[in-house]
C-alpha positions as CSV (number, residue, x, y, z in Angstrom):
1,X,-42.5,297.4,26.8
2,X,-44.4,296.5,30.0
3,X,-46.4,293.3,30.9
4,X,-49.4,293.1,32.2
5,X,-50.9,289.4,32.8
6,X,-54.0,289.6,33.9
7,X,-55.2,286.1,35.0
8,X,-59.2,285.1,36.3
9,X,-59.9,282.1,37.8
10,X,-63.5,279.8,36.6
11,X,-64.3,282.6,33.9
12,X,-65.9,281.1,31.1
13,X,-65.1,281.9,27.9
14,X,-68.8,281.8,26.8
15,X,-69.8,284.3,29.3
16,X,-68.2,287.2,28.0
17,X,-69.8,289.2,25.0
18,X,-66.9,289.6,23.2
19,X,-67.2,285.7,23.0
20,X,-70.7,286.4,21.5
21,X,-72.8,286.0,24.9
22,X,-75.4,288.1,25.0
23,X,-77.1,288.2,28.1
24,X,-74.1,289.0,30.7
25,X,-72.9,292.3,31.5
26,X,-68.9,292.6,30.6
27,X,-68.5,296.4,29.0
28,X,-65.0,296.4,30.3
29,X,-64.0,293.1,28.8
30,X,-65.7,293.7,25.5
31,X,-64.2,297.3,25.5
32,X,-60.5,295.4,25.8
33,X,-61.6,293.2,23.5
34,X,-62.2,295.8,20.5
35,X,-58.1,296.6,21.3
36,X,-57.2,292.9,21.4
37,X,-56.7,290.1,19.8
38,X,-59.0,287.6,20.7
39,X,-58.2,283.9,20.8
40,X,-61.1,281.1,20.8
41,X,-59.3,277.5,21.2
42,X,-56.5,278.0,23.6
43,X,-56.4,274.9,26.5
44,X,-54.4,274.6,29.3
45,X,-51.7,272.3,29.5
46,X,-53.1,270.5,32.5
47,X,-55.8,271.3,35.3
48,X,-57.4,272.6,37.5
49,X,-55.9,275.6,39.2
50,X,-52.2,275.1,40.2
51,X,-51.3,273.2,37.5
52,X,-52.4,276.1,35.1
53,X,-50.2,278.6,36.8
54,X,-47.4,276.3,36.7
55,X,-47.4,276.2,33.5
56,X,-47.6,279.9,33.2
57,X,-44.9,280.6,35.5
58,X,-42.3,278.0,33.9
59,X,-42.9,278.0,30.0
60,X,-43.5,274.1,29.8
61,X,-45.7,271.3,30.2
62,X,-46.9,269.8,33.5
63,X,-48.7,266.9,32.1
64,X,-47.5,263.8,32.4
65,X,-47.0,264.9,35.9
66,X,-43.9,263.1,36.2
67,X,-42.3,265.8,39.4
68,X,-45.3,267.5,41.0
69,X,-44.0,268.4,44.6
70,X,-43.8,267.2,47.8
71,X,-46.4,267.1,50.4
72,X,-44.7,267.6,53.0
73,X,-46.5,271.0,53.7
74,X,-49.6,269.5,52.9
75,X,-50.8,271.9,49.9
76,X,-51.1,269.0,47.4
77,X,-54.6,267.4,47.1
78,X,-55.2,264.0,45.1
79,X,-54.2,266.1,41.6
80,X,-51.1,265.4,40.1
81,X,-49.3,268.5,39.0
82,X,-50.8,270.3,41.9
83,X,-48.1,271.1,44.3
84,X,-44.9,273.7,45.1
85,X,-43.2,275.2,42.2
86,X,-40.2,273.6,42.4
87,X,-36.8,275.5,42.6
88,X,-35.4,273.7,39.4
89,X,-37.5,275.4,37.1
90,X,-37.3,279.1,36.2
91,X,-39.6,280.8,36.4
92,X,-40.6,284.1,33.9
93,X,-40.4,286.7,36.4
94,X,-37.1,285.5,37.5
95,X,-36.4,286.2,33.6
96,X,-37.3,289.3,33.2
97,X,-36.3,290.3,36.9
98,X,-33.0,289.6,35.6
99,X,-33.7,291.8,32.6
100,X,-34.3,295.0,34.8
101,X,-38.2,294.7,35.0
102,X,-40.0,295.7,38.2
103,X,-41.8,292.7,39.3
104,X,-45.1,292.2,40.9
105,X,-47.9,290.2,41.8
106,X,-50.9,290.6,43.6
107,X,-53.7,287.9,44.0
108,X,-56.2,285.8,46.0
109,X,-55.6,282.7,44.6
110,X,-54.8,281.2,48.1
111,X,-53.4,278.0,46.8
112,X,-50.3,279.7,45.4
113,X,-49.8,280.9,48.8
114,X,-49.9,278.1,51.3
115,X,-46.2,277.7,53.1
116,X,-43.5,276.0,50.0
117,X,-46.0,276.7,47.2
118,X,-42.8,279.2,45.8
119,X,-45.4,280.8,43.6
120,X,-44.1,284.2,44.5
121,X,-40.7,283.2,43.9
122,X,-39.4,286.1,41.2
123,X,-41.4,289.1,42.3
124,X,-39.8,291.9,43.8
125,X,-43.1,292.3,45.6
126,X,-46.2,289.9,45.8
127,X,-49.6,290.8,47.6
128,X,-51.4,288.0,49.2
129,X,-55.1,289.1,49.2
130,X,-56.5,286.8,52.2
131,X,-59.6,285.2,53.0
132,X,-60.7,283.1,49.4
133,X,-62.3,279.6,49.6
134,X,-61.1,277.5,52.4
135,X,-58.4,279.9,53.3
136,X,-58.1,279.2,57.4
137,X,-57.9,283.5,57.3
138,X,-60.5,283.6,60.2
139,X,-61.7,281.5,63.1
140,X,-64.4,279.8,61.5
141,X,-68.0,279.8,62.9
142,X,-70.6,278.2,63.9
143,X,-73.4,278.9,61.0
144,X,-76.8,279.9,62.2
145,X,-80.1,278.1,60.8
146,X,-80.5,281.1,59.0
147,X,-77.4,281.2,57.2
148,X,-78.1,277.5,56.1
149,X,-81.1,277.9,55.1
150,X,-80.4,280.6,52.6
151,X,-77.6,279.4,50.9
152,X,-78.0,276.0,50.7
153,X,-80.5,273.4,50.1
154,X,-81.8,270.2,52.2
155,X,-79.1,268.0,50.1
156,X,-75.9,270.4,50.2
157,X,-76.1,270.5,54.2
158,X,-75.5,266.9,54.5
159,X,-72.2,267.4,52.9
160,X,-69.3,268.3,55.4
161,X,-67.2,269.9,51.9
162,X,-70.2,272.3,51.4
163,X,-70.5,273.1,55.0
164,X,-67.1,273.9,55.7
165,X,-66.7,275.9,52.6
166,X,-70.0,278.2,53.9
167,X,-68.3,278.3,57.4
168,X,-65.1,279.8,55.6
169,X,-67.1,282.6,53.6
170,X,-68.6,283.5,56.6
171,X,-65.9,283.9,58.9
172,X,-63.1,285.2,56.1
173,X,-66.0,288.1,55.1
174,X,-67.3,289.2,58.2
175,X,-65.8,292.8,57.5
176,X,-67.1,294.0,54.3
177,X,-69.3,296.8,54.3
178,X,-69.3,297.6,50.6
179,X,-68.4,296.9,47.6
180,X,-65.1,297.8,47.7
181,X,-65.1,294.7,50.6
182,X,-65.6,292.1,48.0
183,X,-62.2,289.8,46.3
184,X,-62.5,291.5,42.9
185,X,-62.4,295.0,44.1
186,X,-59.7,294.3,46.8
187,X,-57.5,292.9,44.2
188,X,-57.4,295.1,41.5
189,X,-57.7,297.9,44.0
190,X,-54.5,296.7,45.2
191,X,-53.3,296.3,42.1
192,X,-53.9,300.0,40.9
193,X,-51.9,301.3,44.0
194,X,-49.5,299.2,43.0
195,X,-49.3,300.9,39.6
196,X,-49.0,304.5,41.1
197,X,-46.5,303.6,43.7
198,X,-44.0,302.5,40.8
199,X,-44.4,304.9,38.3
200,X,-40.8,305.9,38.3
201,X,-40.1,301.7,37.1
202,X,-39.0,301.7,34.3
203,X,-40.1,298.7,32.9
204,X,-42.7,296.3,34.7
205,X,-44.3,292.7,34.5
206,X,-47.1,292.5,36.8
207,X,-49.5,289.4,37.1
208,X,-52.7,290.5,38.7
209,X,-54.0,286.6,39.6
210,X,-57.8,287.0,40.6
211,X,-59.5,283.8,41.9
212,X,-62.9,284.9,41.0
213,X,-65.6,284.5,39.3
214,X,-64.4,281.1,41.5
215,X,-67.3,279.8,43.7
216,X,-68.7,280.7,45.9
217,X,-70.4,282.7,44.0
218,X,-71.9,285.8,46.5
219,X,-71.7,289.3,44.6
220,X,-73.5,292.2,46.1
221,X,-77.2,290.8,45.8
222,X,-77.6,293.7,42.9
223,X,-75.2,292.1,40.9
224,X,-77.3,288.9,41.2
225,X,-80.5,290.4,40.7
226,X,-79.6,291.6,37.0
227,X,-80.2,288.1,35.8
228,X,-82.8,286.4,38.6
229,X,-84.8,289.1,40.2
230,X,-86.6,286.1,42.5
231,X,-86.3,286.8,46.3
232,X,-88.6,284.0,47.2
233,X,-85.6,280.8,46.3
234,X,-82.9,279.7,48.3
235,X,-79.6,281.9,47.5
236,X,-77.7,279.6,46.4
237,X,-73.9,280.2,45.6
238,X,-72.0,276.9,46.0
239,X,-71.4,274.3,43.4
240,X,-73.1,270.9,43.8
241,X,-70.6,268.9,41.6
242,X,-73.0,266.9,40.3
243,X,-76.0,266.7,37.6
244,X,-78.3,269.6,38.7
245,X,-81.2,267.2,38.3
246,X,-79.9,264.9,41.2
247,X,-79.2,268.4,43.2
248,X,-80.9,270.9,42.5
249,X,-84.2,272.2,41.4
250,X,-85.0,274.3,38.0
251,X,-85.2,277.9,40.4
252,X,-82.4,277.0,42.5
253,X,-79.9,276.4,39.2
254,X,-81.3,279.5,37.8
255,X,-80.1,281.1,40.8
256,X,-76.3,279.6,40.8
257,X,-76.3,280.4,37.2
258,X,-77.3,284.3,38.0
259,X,-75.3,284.5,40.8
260,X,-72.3,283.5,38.4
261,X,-73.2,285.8,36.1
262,X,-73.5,288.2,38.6
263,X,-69.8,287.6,39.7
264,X,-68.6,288.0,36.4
265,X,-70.4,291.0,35.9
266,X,-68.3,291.9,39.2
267,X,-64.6,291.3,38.1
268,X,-65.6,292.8,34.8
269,X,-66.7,296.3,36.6
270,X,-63.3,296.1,38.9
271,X,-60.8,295.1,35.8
272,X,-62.3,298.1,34.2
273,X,-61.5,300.4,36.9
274,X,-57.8,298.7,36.8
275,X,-57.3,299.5,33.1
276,X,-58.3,302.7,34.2
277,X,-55.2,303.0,36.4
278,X,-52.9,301.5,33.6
279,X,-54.1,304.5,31.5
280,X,-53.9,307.2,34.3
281,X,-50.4,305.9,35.2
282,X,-49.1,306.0,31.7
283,X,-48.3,302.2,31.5
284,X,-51.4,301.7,28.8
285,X,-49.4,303.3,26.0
286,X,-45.9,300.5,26.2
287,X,-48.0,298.1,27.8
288,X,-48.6,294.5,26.4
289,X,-51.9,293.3,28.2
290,X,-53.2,290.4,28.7
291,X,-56.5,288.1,29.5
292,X,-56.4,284.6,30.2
293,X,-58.5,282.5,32.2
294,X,-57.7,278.9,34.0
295,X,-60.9,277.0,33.0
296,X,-64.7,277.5,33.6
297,X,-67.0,276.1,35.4
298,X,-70.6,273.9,34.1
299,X,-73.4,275.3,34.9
300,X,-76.1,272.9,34.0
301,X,-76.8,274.0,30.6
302,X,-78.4,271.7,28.1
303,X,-76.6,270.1,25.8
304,X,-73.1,272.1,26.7
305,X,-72.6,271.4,30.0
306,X,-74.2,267.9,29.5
307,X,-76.4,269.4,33.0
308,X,-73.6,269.4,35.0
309,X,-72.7,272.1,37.8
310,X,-68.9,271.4,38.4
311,X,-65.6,270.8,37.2
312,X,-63.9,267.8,35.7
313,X,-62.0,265.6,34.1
314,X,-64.3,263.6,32.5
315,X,-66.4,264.0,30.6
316,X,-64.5,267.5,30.2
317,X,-66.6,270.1,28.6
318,X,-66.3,273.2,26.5
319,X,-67.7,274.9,29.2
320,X,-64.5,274.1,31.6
321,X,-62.0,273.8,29.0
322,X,-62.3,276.6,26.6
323,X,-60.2,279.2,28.1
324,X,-60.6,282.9,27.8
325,X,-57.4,284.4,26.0
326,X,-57.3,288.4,24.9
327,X,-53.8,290.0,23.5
328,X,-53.4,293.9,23.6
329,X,-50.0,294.9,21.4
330,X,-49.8,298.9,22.7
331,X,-48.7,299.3,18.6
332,X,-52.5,298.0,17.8
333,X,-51.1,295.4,16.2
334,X,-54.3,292.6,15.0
335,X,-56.8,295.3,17.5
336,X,-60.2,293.6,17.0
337,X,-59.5,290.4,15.2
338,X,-61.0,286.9,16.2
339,X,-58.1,284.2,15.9
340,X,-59.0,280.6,15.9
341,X,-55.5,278.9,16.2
342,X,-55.1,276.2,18.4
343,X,-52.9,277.2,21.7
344,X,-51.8,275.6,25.0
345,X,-51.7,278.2,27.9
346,X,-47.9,277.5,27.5
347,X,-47.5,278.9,24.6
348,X,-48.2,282.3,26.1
349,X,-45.3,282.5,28.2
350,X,-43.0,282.2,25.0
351,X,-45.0,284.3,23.1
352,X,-44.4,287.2,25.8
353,X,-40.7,286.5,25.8
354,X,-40.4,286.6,22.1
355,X,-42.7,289.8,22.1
356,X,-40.0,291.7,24.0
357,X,-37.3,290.1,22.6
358,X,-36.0,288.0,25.6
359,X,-34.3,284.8,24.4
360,X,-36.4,282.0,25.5
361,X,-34.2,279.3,27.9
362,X,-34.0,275.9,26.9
363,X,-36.2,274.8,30.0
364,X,-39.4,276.5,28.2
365,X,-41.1,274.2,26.0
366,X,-43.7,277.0,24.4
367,X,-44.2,278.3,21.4
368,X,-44.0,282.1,20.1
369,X,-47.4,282.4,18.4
370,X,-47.3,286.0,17.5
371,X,-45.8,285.5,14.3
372,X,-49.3,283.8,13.3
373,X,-51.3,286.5,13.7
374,X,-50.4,288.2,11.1
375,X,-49.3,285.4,8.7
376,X,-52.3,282.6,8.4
377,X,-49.6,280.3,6.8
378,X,-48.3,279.6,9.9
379,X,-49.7,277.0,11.8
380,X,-48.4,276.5,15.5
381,X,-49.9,273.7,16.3
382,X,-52.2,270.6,15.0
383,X,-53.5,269.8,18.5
384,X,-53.9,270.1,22.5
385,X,-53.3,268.1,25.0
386,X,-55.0,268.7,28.0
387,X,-53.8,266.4,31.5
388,X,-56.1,266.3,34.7
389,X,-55.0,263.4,36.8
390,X,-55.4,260.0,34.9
391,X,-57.7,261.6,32.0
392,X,-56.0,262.9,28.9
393,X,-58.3,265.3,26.2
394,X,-57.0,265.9,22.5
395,X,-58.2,268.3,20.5
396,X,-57.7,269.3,16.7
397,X,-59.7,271.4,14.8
398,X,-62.1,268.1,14.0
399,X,-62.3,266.2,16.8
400,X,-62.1,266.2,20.5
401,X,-61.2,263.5,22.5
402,X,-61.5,262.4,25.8
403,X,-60.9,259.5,27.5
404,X,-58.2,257.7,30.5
405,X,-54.7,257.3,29.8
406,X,-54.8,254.4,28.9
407,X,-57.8,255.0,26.9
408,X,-60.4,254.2,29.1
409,X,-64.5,255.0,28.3
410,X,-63.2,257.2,25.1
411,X,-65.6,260.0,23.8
412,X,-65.0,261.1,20.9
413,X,-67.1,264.2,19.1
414,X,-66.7,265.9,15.7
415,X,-66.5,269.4,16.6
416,X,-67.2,270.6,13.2
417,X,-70.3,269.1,12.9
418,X,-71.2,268.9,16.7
419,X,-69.8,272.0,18.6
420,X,-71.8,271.4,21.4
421,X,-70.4,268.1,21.8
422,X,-73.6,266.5,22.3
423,X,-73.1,262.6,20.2
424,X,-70.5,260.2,21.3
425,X,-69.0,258.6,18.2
426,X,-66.2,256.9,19.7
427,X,-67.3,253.4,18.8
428,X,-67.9,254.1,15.3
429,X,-64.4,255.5,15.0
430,X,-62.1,253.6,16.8
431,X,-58.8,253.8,14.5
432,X,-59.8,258.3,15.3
433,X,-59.2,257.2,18.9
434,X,-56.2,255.5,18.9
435,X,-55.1,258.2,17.1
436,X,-56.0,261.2,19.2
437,X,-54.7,258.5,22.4
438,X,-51.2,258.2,20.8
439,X,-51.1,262.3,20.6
440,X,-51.3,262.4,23.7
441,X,-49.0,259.6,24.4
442,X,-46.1,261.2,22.2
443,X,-46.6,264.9,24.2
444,X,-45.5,262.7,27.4
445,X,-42.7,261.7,25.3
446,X,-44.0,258.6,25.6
447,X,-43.6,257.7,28.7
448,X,-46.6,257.7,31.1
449,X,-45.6,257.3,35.1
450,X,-47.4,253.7,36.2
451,X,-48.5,255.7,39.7
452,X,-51.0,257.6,37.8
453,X,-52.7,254.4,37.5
454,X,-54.0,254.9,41.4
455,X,-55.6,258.1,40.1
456,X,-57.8,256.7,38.1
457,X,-61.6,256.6,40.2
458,X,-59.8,259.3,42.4
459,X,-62.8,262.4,43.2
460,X,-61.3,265.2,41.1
461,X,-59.0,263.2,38.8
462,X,-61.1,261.0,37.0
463,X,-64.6,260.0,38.5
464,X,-67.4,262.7,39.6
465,X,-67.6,261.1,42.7
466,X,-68.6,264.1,45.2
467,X,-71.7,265.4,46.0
468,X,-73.9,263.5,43.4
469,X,-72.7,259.9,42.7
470,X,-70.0,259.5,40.4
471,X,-70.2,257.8,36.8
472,X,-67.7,255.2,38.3
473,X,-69.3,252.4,40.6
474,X,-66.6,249.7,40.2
475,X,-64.8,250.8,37.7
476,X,-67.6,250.8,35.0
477,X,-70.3,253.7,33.6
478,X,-73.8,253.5,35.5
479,X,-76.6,253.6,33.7
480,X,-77.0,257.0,35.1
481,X,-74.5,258.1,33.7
482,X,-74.5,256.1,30.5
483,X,-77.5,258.0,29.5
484,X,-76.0,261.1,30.2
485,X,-72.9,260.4,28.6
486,X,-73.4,260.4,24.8
């Protein structure tokens, strides 16, 4: 049989129908979902982005983050686990490169591709779609008045992150013309043509690695315009990473949260034209498929996203951390079935092996869940662990917890009585706490490196500090925050 990964970057797992939204456009995902399995609480290992694939790529943990690279080409930011794959581990495509599969990978994820990330190490061929993000693709510009003015408000131009990131964009997509011009389209375009040129393969794993629906968030303005038809507010389409309230006002989120939609909308009309190539090609007949996201993105939804419009650590949300995960078997094998079993992204990378029936090596630490979807009696695991700098999360099917390593400013929620996450009951329950804490604790085999200490009030490890002030001023919850915080 074939493998097909597919893998979207910031895609919410509440923004697809067949995750019961109702409001946002994904006919191709929701088709692919009626031939899938459909998993609701997998979690990645460890975040955000490179971290995630890591874990993908090798079978096993990242979190506690005790060898995460080397800087010395200057791709790691202040995120353990974020870094070059190093040459130690093996890597799955190496695997089954070795057992006579054609290997590919196409993607825009720039950050796999800066020079030593050895992300494409494996593939017999790897397509680096440029231009994403920050990507230094393109001389930046100089950005006219104009430009400013409608895609971002008086507060984001003060900010040199935001700035920059608009001057990218602009350079990086001066030469689309069409559709076809935008990262979704040149991906799984690319993709596709990858598919005809090796039909004569006899056996391929392909990871098609798309980095949107990741901000910015510009589709083609009709896109957009299927969920905010309002020409009169300010376009906007980066994050603020911060409480919309402090940011933003009510039009302009409405706008960042159509203009998300809208790019969903986007990958979901390109991955449709891509499983249209699997079945033109013949691969959709032997061909294991899969869906799997990295982590969302808030949005500023009340209570879920506790009105936040970013990503982090803390307080981490169900809108960042529950991932999107969708099985195809080509035998139809649990087709349309909802499966709630607790998963760590991990776990997906054994699963395939065992699927194909490639012996796992020792280095992998996941865990073959396929057996479970068919027998309910099996239980894979009693909790997540989920590592993102100096903040740990636990999750069981009761509670989820969140708090530093050293279980700092815990949250605690009952998710069976509060799925929304919305009361903070850590203080009421503080033997549950030391509990969930000592989880985590045992997954880093109990050993937790003292220089994650350093990353503890660190902008994207711990703190929100960014664009709106953080939660941390001294090392302690403002009021602010407190209120927000429950």
């Amino acid at each position: 049989m074939n493998i097909i990964l597919v893998i979207f970057d910031t895609l919410r797992q509440d923004h697809i129908g067949a995750y019961g939204n109702d409001w946002i456009k994904t006919p191709n995902l929701d088709a692919f979902a009626k031939e899938s399995v459909v998993f609701t609480s997998c979690y990645a290992d460890s975040l955000p982005t490179l971290p995630v694939r890591r874990a993908l790529h090798t079978g096993k943990r990242v979190y506690p983050f005790r060898v995460y690279g080397y800087d010395k080409a200057k791709i790691a930011p202040a995120v353990p686990g974020w870094g070059p794959l190093p040459e130690t581990e093996k890597t799955v495509s190496e695997i089954l490169r070795d057992e006579g599969y054609r290997t590919a990978m196409i993607s825009d994820c720039f950050h796999m591709f800066k020079p030593a990330g050895n992300y494409h190490r494996g593939f017999d061929t790897w397509l680096f779609v440029r231009g994403q993000e920050l990507d230094p693709f393109k001389m930046k510009v100089e950005l006219s008045d104009h430009i400013l003015d409608k895609h971002l408000n008086e507060r984001m131009k003060q900010e040199k992150h935001v700035v920059d990131c608009m001057r990218a964009m602009v350079a990086n997509t001066t030469f689309r013309r069409s559709e076809e011009d935008y990262f979704p389209a040149m991906v799984f375009r690319e993709a596709s043509n990858w598919l005809f040129e090796n039909q004569q393969a006899d056996k391929v794993f392909m990871v098609v690695d798309s980095f949107d629906p990741h901000e910015p968030w510009d589709p083609p303005k009709y896109y957009r315009k299927m969920y905010d038809s309002d020409d009169e507010v300010a376009d906007l389409i980066q994050s603020p990473y911060g409480h919309w309230k402090q940011c933003v006002t009510e039009k302009e989120l409405k706008r960042l949260q159509a203009n998300y939609a809208g790019e969903v909308s986007l990958c979901d009309r390109w991955f449709g034209h891509f499983i249209d190539t699997l079945k033109v090609t013949g691969r959709w007949e032997d061909s294991i498929v899969v869906v799997i996201s990295d982590h969302g993105h808030n949005l500023g939804y009340e209570p879920v996203d506790k009105g936040l419009v970013s990503k982090q650590a803390y307080p981490v949300t169900r809108g960042v951390a529950d991932l999107v995960l969708m099985i195809r078997h080509p035998s139809g094998e649990g087709a349309g079935t909802v499966n709630h079993m607790l998963l760590q992204n991990f776990d997906l990378t054994a699963t395939l092996l065992g699927l194909i029936g490639v012996e796992m090596p020792e280095s992998m630490e996941g865990r073959n869940f396929w057996p479970a979807v068919s027998d309910k009696s099996i239980t894979v695991r009693d909790h997540v662990t989920i590592g993102w700098g100096a903040v740990i999360s636990v999750i069981t099917d009761r509670w989820w917890f969140n708090a530093g390593l050293w279980g700092e400013e815990p949250l605690l929620y009952d998710i069976r009585n509060d799925p929304k996450l919305t009361a903070n009951i850590a203080d009421q329950n503080p033997d549950i706490c030391k509990q969930m804490l000592q989880l985590a604790h045992e997954d880093a085999n109990g050993d937790i490196p003292e220089y994650l200490k350093d990353y503890r009030y660190v902008h994207g490890a711990f703190s929100l500090k960014g664009w709106c002030d953080g939660p941390f001023k001294g090392g302690a919850l403002s009021p602010f925050w407190k209120g927000l915080i429950k």
